[in-house]
C-alpha positions as CSV (number, residue, x, y, z in Angstrom):
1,X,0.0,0.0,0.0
2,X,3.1,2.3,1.0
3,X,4.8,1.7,-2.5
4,X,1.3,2.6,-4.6
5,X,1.0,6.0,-2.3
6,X,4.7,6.4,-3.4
7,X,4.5,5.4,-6.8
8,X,1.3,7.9,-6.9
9,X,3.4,10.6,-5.4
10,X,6.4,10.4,-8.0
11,X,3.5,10.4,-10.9
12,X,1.2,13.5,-9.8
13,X,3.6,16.0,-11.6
14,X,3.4,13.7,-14.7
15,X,-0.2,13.1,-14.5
16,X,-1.5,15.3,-16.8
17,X,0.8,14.3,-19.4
18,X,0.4,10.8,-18.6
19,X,-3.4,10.8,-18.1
20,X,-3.9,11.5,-21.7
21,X,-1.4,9.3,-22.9
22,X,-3.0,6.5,-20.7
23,X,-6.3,7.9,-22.1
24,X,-5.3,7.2,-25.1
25,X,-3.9,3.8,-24.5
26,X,-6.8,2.5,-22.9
27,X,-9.2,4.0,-26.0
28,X,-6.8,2.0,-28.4
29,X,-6.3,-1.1,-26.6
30,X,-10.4,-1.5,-26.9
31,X,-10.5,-0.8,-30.3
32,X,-6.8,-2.7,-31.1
33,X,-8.1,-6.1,-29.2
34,X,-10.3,-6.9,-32.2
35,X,-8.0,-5.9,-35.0
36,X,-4.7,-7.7,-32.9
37,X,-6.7,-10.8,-33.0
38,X,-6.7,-11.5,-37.3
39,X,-2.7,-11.3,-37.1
40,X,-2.7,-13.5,-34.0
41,X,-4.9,-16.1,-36.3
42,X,-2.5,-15.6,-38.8
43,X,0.3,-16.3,-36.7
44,X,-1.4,-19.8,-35.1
């Protein structure tokens, strides 16, 4: 629990920055998991 507080500490400067990058991960990753699956196919 210490370590998260800590780890949210060091980030809060960078969280602006960050939040829309992670934003912008998260939007991707929902729409990526359906297209990353045809070249997984591919693959197997």
């Amino acid at each position: 629990m210490t370590v998260l507080l800590i780890y949210k500490r060091e980030i809060k400067p960078l969280k602006k920055s960050a939040e829309k990058r992670y934003n912008a991960r998260v939007a991707r990753s929902q729409h990526e998991i359906p297209i990353q699956r045809k070249p997984i196919n591919k693959k197997h």
